[in-house]
C-alpha positions as CSV (number, residue, x, y, z in Angstrom):
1,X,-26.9,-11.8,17.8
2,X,-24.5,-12.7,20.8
3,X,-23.5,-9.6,22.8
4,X,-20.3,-10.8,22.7
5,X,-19.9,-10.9,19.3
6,X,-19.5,-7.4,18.6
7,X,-18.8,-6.0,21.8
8,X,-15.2,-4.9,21.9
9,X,-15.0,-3.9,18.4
10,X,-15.3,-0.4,19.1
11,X,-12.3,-0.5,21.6
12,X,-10.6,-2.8,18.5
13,X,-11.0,-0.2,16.1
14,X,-10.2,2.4,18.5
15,X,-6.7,0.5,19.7
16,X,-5.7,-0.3,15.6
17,X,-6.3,2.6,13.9
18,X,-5.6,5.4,16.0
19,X,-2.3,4.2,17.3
20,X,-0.4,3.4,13.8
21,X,1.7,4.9,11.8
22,X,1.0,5.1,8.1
23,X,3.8,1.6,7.3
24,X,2.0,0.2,10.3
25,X,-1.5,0.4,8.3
26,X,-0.1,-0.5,5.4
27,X,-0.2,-4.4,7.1
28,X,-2.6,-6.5,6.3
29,X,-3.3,-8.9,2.9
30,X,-3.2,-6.0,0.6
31,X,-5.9,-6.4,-1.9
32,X,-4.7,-4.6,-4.7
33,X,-1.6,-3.8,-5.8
34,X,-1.4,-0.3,-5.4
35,X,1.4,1.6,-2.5
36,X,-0.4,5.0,-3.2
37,X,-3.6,3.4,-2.5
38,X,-3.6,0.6,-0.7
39,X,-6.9,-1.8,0.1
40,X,-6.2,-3.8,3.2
41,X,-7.6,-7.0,4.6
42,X,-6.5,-7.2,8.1
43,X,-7.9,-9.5,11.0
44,X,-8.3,-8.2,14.5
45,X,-7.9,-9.8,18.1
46,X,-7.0,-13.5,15.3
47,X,-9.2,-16.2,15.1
48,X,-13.1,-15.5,15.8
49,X,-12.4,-11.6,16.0
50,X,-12.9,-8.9,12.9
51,X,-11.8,-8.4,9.6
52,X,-11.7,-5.0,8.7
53,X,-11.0,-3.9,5.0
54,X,-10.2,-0.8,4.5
55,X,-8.6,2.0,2.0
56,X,-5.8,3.7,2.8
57,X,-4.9,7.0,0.6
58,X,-0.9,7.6,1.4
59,X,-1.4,10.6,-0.3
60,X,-4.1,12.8,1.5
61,X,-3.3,10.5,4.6
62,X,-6.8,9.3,4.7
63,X,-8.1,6.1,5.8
64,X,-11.5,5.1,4.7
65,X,-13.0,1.7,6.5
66,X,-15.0,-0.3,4.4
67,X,-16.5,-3.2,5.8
68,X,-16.1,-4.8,9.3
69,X,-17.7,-8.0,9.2
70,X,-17.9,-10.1,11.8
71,X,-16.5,-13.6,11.5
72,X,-18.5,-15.6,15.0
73,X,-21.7,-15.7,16.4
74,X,-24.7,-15.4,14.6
75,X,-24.1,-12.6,12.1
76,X,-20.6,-13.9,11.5
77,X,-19.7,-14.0,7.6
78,X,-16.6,-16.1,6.0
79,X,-14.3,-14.6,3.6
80,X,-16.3,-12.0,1.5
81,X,-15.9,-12.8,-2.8
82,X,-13.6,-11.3,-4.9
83,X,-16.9,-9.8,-6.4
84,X,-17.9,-8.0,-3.5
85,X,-14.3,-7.0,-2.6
86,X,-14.3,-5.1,-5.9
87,X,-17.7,-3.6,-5.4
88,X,-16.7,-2.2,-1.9
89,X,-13.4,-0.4,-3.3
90,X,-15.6,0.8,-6.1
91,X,-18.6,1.7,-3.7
92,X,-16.0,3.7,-1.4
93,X,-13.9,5.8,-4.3
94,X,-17.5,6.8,-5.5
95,X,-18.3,8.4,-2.2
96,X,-15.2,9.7,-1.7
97,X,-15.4,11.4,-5.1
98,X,-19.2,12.9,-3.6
99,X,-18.4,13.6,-0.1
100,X,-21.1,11.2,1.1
101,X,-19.2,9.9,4.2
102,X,-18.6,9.9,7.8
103,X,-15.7,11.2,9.5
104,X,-14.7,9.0,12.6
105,X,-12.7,10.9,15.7
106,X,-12.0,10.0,18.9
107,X,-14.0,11.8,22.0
108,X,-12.2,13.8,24.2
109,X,-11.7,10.9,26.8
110,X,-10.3,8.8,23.7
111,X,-13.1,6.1,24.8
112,X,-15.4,6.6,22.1
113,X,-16.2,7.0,18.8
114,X,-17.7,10.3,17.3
115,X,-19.2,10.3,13.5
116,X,-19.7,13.7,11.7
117,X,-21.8,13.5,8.4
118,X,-19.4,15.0,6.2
């Protein structure tokens, strides 16, 4: 795997997520149909960066992140299938439903990333 390839995703996710306003997440191809419960496809840092897809309940004001697949180096991935796409939204409203997920903050110098088992 090149270094490179997945180094600043932290700091990506970091300067998308926790700087936008609900409309502002809303962006993205929208893989449903849905405004209560949007599933986004949205590229980061454009060509040869991320795609994040992710699930976005208006409603609770949750955001769930579903898959960040890299698109260079060697563990980059093209486009994921509309098979999988539906799987993942599936996958993720199932653990949502259980509780068997991990809550994402920032640390206190807003520089990492803290997971809590939740």
């Amino acid at each position: 795997m090149q270094k490179n390839s997945c180094k600043s995703i932290k700091t990506e996710i970091i300067e998308y997520f926790f700087s936008k306003s609900v409309d502002e997440l809303k962006a993205g191809v929208r893989l449903n149909n849905s405004d209560e419960q949007p599933y986004v496809k949205k590229r980061l840092k454009g060509r040869g960066g991320f795609r994040i897809y992710y699930l976005l309940l208006i409603k609770n004001v949750n955001l769930y992140l579903m898959f960040v697949p890299l698109k260079t180096g060697s563990p980059g991935a093209d486009n994921i299938t509309d098979e999988s796409n539906a799987y993942l939204y599936k996958k993720v409203l199932e653990c949502i439903r259980s509780s068997e997920l991990y809550k994402i903050e920032l640390s206190g110098n807003e520089r990492n990333l803290i997971f809590h088992r939740l």
